[in-house]
N, CA, C and O atoms as a GROMACS GRO file, in nm:
protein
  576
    1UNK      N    1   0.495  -0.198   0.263
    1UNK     CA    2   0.410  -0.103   0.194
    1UNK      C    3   0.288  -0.075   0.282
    1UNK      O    4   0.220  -0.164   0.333
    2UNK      N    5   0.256   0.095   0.300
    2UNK     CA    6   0.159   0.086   0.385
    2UNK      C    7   0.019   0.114   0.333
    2UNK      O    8   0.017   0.193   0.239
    3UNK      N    9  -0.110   0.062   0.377
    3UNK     CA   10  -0.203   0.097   0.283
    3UNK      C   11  -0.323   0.102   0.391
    3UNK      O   12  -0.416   0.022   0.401
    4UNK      N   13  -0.295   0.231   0.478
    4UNK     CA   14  -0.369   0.233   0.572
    4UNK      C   15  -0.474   0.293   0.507
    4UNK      O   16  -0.450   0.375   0.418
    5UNK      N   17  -0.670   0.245   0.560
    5UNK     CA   18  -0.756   0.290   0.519
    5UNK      C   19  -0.841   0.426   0.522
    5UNK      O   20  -0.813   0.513   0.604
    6UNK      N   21  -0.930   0.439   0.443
    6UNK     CA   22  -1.007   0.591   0.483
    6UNK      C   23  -1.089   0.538   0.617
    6UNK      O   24  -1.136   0.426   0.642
    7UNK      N   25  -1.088   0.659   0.695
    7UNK     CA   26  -1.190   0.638   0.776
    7UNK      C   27  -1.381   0.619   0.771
    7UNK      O   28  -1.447   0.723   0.759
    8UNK      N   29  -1.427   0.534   0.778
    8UNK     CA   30  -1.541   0.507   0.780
    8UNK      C   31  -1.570   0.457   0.943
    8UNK      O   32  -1.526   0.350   0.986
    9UNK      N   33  -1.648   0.549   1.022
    9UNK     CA   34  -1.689   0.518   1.154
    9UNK      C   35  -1.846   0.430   1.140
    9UNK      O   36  -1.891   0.337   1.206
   10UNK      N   37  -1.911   0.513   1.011
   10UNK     CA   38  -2.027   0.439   1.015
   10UNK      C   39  -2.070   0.307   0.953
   10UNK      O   40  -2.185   0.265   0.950
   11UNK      N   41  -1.935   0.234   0.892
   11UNK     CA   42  -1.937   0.074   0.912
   11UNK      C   43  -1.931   0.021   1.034
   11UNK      O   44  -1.958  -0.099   1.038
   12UNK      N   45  -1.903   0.071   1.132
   12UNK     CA   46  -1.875  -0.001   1.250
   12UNK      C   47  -1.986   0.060   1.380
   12UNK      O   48  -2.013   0.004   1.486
   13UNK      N   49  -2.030   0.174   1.336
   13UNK     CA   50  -2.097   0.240   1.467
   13UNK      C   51  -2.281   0.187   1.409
   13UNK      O   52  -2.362   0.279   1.420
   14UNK      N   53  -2.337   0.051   1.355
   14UNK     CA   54  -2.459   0.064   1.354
   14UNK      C   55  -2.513  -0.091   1.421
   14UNK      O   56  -2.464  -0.204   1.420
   15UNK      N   57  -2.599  -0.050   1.460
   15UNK     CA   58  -2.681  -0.155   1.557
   15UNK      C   59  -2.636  -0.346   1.557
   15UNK      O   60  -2.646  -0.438   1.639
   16UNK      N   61  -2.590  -0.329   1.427
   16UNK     CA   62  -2.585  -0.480   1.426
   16UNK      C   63  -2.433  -0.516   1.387
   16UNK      O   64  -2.397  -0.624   1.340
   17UNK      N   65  -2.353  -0.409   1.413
   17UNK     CA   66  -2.170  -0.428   1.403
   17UNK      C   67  -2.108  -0.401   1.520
   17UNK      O   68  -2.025  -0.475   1.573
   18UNK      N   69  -2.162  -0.249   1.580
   18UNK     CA   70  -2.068  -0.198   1.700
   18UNK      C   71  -2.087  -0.261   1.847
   18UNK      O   72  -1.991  -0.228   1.916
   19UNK      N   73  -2.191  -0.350   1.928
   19UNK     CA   74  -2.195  -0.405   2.000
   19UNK      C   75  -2.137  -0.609   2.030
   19UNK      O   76  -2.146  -0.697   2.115
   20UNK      N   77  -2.084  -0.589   1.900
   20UNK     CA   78  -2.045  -0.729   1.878
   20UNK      C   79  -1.863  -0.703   1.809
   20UNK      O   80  -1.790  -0.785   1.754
   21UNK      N   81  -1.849  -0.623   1.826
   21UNK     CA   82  -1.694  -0.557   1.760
   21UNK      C   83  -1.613  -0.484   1.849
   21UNK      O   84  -1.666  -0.396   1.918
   22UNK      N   85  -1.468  -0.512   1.860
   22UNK     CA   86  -1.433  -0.417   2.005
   22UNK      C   87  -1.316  -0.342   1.936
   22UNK      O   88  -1.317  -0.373   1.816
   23UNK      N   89  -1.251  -0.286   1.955
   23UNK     CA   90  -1.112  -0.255   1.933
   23UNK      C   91  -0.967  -0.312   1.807
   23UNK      O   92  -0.888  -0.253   1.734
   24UNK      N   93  -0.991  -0.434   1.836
   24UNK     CA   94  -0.920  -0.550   1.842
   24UNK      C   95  -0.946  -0.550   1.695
   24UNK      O   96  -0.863  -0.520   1.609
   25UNK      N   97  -1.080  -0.589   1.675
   25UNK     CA   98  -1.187  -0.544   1.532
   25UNK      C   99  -1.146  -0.438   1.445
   25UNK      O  100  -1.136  -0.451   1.323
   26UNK      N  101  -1.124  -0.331   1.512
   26UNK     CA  102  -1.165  -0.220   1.422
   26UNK      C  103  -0.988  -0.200   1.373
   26UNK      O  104  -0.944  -0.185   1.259
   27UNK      N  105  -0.912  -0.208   1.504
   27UNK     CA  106  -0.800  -0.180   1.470
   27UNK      C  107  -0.698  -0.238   1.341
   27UNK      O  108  -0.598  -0.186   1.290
   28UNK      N  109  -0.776  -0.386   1.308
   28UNK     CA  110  -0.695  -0.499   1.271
   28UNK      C  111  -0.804  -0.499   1.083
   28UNK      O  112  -0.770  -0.557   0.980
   29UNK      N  113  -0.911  -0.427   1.102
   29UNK     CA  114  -0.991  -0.384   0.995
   29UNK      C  115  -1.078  -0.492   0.950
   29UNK      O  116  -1.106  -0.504   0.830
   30UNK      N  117  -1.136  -0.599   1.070
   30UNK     CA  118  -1.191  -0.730   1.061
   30UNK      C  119  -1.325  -0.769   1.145
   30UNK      O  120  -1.335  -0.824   1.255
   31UNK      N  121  -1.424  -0.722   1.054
   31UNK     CA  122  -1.545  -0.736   1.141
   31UNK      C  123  -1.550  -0.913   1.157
   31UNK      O  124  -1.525  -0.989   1.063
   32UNK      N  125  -1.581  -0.950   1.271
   32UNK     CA  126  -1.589  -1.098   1.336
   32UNK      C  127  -1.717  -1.133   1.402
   32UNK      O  128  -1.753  -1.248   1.430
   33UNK      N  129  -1.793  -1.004   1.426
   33UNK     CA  130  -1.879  -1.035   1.534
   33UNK      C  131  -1.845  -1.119   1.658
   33UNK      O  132  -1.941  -1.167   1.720
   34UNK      N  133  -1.727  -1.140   1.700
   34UNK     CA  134  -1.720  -1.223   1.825
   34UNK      C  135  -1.638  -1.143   1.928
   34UNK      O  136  -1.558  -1.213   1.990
   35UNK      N  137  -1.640  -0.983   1.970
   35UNK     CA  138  -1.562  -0.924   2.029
   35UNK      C  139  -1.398  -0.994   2.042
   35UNK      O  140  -1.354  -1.055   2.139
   36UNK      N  141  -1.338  -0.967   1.931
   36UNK     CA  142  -1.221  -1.057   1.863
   36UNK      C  143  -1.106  -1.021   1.975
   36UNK      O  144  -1.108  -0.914   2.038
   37UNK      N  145  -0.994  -1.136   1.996
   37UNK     CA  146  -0.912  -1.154   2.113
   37UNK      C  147  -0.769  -1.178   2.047
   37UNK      O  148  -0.736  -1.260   1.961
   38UNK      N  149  -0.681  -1.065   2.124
   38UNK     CA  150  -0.517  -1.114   2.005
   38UNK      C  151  -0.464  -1.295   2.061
   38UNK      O  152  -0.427  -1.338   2.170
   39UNK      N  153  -0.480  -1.340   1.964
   39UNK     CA  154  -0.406  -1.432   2.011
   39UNK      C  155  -0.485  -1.563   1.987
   39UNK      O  156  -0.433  -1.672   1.963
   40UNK      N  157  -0.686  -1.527   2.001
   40UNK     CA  158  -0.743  -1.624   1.962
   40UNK      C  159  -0.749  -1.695   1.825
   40UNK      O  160  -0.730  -1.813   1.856
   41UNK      N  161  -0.761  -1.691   1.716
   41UNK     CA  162  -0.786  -1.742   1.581
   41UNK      C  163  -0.650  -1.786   1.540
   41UNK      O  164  -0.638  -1.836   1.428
   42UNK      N  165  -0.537  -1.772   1.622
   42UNK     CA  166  -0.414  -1.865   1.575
   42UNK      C  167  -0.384  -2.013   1.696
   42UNK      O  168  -0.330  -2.124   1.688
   43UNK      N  169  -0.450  -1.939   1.791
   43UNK     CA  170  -0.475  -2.062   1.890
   43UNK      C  171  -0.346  -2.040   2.030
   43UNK      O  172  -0.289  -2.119   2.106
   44UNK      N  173  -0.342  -1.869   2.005
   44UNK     CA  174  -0.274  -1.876   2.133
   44UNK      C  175  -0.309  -1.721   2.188
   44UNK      O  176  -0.247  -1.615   2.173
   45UNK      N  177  -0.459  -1.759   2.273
   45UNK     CA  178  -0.482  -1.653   2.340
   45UNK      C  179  -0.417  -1.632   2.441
   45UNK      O  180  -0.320  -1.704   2.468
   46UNK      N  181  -0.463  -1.505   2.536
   46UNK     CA  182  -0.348  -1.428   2.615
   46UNK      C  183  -0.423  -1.394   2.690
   46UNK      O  184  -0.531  -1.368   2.636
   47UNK      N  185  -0.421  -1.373   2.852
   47UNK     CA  186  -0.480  -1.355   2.966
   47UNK      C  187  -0.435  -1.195   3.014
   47UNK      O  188  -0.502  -1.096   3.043
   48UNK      N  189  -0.300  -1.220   3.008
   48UNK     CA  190  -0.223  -1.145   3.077
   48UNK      C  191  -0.195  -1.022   3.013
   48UNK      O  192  -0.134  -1.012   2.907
   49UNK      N  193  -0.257  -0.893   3.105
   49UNK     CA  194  -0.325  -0.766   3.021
   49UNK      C  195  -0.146  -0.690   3.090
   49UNK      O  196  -0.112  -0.628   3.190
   50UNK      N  197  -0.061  -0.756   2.936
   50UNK     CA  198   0.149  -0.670   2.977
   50UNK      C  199   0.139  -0.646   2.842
   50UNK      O  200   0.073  -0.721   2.770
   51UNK      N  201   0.206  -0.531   2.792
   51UNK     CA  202   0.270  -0.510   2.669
   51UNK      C  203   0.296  -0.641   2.628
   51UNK      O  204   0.202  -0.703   2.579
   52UNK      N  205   0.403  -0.696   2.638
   52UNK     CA  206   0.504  -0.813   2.591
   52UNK      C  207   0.374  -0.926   2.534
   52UNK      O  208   0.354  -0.944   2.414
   53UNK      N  209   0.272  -1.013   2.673
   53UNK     CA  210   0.202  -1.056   2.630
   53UNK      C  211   0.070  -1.038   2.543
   53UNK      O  212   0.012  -1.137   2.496
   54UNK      N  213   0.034  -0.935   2.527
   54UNK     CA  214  -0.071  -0.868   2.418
   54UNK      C  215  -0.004  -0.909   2.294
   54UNK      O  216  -0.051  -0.994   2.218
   55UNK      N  217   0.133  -0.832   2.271
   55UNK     CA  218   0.164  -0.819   2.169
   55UNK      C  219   0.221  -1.001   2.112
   55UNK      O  220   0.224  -1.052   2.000
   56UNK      N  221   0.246  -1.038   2.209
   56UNK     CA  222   0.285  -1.182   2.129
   56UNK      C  223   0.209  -1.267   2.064
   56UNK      O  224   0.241  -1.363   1.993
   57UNK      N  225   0.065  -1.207   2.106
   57UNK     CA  226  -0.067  -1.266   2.090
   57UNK      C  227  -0.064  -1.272   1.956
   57UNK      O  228  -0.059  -1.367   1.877
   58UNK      N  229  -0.068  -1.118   1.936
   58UNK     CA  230  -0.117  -1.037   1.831
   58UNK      C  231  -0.010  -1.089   1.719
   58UNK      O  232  -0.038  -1.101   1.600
   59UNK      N  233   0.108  -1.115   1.771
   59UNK     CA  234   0.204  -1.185   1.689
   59UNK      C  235   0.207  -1.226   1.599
   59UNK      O  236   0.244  -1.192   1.487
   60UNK      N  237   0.118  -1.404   1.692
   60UNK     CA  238   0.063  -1.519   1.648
   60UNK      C  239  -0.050  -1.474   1.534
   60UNK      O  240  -0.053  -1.530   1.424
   61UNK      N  241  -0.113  -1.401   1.559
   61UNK     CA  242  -0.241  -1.351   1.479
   61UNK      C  243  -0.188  -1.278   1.338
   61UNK      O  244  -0.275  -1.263   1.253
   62UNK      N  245  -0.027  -1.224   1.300
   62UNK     CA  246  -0.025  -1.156   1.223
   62UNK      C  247   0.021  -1.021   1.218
   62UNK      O  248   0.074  -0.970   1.120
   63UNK      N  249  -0.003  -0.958   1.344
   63UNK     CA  250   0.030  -0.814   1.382
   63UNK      C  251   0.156  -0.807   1.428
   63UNK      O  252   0.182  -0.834   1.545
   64UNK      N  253   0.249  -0.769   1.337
   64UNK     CA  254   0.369  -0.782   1.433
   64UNK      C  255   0.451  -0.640   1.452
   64UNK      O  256   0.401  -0.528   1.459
   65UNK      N  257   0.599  -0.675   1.458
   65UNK     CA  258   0.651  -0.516   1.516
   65UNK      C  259   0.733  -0.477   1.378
   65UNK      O  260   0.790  -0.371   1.352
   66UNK      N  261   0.719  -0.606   1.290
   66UNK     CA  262   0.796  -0.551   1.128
   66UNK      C  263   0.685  -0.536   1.054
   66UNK      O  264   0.575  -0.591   1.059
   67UNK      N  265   0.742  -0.434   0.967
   67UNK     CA  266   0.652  -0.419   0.836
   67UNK      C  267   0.698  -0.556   0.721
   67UNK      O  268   0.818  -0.573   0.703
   68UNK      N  269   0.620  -0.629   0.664
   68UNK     CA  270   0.668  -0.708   0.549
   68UNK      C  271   0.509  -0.739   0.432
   68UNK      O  272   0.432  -0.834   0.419
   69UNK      N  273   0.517  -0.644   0.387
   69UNK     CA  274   0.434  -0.696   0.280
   69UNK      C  275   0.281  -0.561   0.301
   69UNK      O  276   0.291  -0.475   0.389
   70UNK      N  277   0.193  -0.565   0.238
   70UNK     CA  278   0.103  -0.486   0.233
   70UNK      C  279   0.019  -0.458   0.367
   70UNK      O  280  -0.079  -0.529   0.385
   71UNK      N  281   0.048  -0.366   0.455
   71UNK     CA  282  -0.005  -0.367   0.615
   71UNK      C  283  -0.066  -0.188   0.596
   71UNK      O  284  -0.067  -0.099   0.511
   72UNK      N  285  -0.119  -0.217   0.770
   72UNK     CA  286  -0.199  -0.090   0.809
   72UNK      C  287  -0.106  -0.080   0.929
   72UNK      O  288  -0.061  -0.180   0.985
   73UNK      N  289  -0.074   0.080   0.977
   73UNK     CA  290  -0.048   0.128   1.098
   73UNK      C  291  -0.131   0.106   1.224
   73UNK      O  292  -0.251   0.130   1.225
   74UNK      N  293  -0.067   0.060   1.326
   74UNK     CA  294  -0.154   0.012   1.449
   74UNK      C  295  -0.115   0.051   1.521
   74UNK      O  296  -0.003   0.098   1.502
   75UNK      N  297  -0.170   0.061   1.652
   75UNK     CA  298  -0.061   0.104   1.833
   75UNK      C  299  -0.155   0.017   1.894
   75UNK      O  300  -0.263  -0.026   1.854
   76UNK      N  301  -0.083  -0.001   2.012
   76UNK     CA  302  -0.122  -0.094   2.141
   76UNK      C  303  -0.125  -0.008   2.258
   76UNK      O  304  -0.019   0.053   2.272
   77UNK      N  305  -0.202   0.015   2.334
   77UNK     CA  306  -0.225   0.066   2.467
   77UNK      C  307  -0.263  -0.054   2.611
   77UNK      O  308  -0.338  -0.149   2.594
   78UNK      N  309  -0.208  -0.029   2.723
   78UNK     CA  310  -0.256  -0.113   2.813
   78UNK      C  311  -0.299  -0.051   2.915
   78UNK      O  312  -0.249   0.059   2.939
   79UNK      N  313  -0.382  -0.094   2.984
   79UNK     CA  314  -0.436  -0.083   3.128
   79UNK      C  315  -0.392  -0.162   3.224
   79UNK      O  316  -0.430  -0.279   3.223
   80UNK      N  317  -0.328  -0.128   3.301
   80UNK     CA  318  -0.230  -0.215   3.376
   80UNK      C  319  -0.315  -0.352   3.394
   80UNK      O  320  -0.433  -0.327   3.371
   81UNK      N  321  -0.302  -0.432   3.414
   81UNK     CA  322  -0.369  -0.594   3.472
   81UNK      C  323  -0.518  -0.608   3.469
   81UNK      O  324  -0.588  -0.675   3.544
   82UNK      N  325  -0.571  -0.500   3.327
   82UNK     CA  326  -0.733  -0.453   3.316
   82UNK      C  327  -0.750  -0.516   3.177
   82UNK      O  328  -0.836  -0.597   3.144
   83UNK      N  329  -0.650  -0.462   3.101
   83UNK     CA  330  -0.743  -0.453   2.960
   83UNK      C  331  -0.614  -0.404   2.843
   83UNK      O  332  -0.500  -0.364   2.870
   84UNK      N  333  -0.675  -0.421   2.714
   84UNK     CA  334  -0.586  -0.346   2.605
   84UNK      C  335  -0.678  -0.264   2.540
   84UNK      O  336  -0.800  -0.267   2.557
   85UNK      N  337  -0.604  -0.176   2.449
   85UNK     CA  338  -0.635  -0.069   2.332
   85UNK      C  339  -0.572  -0.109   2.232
   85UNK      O  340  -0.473  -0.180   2.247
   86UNK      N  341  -0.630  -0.060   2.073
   86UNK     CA  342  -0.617  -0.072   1.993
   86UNK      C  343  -0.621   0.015   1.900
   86UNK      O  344  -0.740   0.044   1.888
   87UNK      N  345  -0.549   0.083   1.814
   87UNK     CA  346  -0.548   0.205   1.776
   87UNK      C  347  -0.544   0.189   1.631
   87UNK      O  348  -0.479   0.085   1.626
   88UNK      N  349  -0.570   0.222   1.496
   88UNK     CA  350  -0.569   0.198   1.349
   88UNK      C  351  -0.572   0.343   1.260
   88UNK      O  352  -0.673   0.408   1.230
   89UNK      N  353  -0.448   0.369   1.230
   89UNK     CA  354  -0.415   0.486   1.137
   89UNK      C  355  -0.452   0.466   1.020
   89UNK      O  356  -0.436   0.369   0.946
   90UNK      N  357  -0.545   0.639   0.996
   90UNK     CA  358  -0.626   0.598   0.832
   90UNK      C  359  -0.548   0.713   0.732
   90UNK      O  360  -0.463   0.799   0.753
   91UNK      N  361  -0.604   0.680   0.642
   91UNK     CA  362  -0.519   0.722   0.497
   91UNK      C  363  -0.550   0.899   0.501
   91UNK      O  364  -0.490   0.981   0.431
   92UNK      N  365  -0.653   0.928   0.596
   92UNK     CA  366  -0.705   1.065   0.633
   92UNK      C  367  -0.600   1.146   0.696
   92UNK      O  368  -0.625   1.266   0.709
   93UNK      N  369  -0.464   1.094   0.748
   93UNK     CA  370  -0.377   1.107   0.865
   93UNK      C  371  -0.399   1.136   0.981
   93UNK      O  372  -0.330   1.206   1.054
   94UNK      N  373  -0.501   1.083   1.004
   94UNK     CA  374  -0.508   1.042   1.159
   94UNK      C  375  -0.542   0.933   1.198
   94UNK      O  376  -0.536   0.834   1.125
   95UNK      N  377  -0.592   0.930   1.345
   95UNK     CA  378  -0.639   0.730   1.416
   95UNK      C  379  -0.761   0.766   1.466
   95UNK      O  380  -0.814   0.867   1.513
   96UNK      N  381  -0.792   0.636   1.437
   96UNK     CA  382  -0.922   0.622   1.491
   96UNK      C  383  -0.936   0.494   1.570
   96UNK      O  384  -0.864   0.408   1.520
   97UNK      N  385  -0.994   0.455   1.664
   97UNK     CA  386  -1.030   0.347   1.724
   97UNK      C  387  -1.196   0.358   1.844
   97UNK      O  388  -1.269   0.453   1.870
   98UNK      N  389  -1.201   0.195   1.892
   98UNK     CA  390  -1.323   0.159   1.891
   98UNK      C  391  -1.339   0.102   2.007
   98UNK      O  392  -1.334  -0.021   2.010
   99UNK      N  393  -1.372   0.203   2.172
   99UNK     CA  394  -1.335   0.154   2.257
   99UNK      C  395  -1.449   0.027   2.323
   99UNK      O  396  -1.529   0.074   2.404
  100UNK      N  397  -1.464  -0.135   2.294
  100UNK     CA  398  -1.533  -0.230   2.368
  100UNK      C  399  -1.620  -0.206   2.254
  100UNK      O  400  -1.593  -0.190   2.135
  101UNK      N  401  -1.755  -0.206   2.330
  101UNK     CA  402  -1.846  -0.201   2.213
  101UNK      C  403  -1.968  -0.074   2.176
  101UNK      O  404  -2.084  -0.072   2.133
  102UNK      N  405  -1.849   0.040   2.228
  102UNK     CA  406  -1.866   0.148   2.207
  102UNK      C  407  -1.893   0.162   2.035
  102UNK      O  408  -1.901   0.072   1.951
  103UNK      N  409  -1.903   0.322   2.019
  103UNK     CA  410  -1.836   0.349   1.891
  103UNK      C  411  -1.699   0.412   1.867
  103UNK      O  412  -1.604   0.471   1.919
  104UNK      N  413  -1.762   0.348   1.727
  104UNK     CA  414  -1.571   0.378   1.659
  104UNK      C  415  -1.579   0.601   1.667
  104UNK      O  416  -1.669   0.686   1.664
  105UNK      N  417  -1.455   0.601   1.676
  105UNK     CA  418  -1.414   0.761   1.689
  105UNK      C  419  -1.256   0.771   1.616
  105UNK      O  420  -1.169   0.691   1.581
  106UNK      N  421  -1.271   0.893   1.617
  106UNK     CA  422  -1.101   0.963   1.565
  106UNK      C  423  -1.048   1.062   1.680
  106UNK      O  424  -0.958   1.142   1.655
  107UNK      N  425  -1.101   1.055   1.789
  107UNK     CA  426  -1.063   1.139   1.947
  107UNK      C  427  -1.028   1.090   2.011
  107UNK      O  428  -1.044   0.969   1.997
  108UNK      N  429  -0.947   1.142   2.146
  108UNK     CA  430  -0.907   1.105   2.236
  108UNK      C  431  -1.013   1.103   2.350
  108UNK      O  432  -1.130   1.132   2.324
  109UNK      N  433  -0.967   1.063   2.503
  109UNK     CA  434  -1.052   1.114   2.607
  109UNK      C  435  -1.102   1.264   2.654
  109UNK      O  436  -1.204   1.295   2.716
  110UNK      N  437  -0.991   1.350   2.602
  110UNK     CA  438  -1.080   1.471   2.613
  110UNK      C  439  -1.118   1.545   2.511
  110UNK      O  440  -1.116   1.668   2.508
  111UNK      N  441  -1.174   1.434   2.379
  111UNK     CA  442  -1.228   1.508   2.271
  111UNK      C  443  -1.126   1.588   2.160
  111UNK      O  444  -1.166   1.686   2.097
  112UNK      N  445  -1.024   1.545   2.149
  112UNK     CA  446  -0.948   1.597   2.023
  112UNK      C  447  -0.898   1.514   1.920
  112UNK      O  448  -0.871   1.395   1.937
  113UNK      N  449  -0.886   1.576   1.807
  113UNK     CA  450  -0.862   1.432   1.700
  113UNK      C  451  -0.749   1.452   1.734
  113UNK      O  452  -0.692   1.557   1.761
  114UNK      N  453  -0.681   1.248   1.734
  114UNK     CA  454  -0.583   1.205   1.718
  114UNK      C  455  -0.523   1.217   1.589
  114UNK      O  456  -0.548   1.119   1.519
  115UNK      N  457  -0.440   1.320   1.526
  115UNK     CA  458  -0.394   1.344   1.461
  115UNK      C  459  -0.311   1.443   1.422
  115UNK      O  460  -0.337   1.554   1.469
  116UNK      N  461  -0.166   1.427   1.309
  116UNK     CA  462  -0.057   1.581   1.308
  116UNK      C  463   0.026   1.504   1.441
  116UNK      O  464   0.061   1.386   1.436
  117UNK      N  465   0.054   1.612   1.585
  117UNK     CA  466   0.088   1.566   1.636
  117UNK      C  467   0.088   1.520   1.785
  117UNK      O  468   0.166   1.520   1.880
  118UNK      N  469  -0.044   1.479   1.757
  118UNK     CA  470  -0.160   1.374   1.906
  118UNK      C  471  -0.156   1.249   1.787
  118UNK      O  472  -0.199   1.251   1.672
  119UNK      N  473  -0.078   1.127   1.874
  119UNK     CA  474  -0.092   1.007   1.850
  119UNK      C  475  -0.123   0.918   1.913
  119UNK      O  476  -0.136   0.962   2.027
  120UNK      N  477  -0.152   0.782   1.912
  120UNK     CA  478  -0.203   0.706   1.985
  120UNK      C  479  -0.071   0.724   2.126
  120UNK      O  480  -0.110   0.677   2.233
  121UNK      N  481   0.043   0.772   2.126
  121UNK     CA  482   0.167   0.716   2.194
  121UNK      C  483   0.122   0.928   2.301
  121UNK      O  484   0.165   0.950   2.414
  122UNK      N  485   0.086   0.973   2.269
  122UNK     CA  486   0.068   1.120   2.322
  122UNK      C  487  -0.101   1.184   2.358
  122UNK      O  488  -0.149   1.276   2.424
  123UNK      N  489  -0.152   1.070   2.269
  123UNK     CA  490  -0.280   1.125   2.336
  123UNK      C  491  -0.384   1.087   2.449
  123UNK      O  492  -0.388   0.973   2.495
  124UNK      N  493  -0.482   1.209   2.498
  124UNK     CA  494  -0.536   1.110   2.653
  124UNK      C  495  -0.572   1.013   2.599
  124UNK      O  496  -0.628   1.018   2.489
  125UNK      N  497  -0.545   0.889   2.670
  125UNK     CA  498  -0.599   0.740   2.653
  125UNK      C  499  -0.682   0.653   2.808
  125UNK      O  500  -0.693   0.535   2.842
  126UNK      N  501  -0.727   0.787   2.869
  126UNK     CA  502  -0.809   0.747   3.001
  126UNK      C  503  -0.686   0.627   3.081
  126UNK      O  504  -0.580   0.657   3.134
  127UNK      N  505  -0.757   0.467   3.062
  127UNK     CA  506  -0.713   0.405   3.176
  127UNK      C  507  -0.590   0.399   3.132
  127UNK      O  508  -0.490   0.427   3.197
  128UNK      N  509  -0.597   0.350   2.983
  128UNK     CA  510  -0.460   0.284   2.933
  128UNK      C  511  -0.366   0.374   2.913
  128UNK      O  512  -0.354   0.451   2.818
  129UNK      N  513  -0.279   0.358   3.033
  129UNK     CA  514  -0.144   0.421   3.092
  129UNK      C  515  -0.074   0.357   3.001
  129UNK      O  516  -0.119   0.401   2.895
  130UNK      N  517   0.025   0.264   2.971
  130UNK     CA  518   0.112   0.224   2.910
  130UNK      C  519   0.080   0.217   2.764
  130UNK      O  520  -0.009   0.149   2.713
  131UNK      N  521   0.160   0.293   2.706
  131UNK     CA  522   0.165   0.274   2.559
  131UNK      C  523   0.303   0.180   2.492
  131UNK      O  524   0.420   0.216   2.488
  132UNK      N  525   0.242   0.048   2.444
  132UNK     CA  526   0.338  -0.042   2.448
  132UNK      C  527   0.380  -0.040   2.247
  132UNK      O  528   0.437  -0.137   2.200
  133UNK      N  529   0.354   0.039   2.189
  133UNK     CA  530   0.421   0.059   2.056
  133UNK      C  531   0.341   0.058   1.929
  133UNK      O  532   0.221   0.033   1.927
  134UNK      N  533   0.405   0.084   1.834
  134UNK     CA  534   0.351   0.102   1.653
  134UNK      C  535   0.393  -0.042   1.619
  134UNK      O  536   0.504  -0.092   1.635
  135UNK      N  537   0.258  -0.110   1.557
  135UNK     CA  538   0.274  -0.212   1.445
  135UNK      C  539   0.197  -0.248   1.355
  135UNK      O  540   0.088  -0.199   1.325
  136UNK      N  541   0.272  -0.365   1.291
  136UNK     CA  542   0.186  -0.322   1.142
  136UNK      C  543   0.097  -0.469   1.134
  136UNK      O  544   0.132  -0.580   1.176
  137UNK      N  545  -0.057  -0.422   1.052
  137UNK     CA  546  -0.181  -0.542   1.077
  137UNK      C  547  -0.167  -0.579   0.914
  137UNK      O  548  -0.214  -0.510   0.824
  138UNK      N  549  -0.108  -0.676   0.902
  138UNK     CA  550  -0.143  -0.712   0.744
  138UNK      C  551  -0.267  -0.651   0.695
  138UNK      O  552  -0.359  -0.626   0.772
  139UNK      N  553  -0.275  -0.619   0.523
  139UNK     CA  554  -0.422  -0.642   0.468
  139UNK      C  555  -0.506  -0.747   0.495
  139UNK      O  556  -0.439  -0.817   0.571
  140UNK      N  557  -0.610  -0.800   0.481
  140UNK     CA  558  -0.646  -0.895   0.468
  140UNK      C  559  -0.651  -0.980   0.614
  140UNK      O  560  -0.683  -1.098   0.601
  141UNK      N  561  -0.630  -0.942   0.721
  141UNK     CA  562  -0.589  -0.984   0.819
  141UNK      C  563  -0.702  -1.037   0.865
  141UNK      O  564  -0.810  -0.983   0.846
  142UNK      N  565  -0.684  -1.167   0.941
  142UNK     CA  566  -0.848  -1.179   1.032
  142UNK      C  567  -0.837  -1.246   1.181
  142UNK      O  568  -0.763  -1.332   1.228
  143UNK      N  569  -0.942  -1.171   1.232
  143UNK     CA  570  -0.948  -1.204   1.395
  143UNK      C  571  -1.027  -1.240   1.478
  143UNK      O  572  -1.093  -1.139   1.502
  144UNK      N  573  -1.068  -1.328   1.543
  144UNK     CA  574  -1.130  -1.383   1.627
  144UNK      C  575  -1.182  -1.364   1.762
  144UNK      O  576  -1.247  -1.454   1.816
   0.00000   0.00000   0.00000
């Protein structure tokens, strides 16, 4: 069952949330204040910036590649041997995400909403070349 949220950018874009919240955060719908890591809060973080290993992280954490039980729409983006993305579909029908400790947005890199049919898997995503897939973040989910 999917119960992806409304978009609210300005929970996450104010002085004392968005510099302590990255992606990871916004995507997974879990303010932590600890620029949160897939893989940390189950006790098996991940170094290695590959599809395969992100996502196994994220696994461990809850995020997986089945739907089972009350979840939100997610995507994964990578930067080759740099970094990941994190992407979180809202009930608005589109995505929004939250690049580092930027602010949160519903655009791509050259300014268009991700949404209809620009998705996290089609739209500019600057570094992150590899788009490694759709999965689903439990409700209630939390991240570290």
């Amino acid at each position: 069952m999917i119960q992806n949220t409304t978009y609210n950018p300005g929970f996450w874009n104010t002085p004392a949330v968005q510099p302590r919240n990255n992606c990871y955060n916004y995507a997974m719908n879990y303010r932590s204040d600890t620029y949160a890591q897939p893989g940390k809060i189950s006790g098996h973080p991940n170094s290695v910036m590959q599809c395969p290993n992100v996502g196994t992280a994220a696994n461990f954490d809850g995020c997986t590649a089945a739907c089972s039980g009350p979840n939100k729409n997610v995507a994964l983006a990578i930067w080759p041997g740099h970094d990941y993305h994190w992407y979180r579909k809202h009930s608005n029908g589109f995505w929004g995400h939250k690049p580092g400790g930027t602010a949160a947005r519903n655009i791509d890199s050259l300014g268009r909403i991700i949404g209809g049919t620009l998705t996290p898997q089609n739209c500019a995503r600057g570094p992150y070349t590899v788009f490694c897939g759709y999965r689903y973040s439990p409700v209630g989910m939390r991240v570290s």
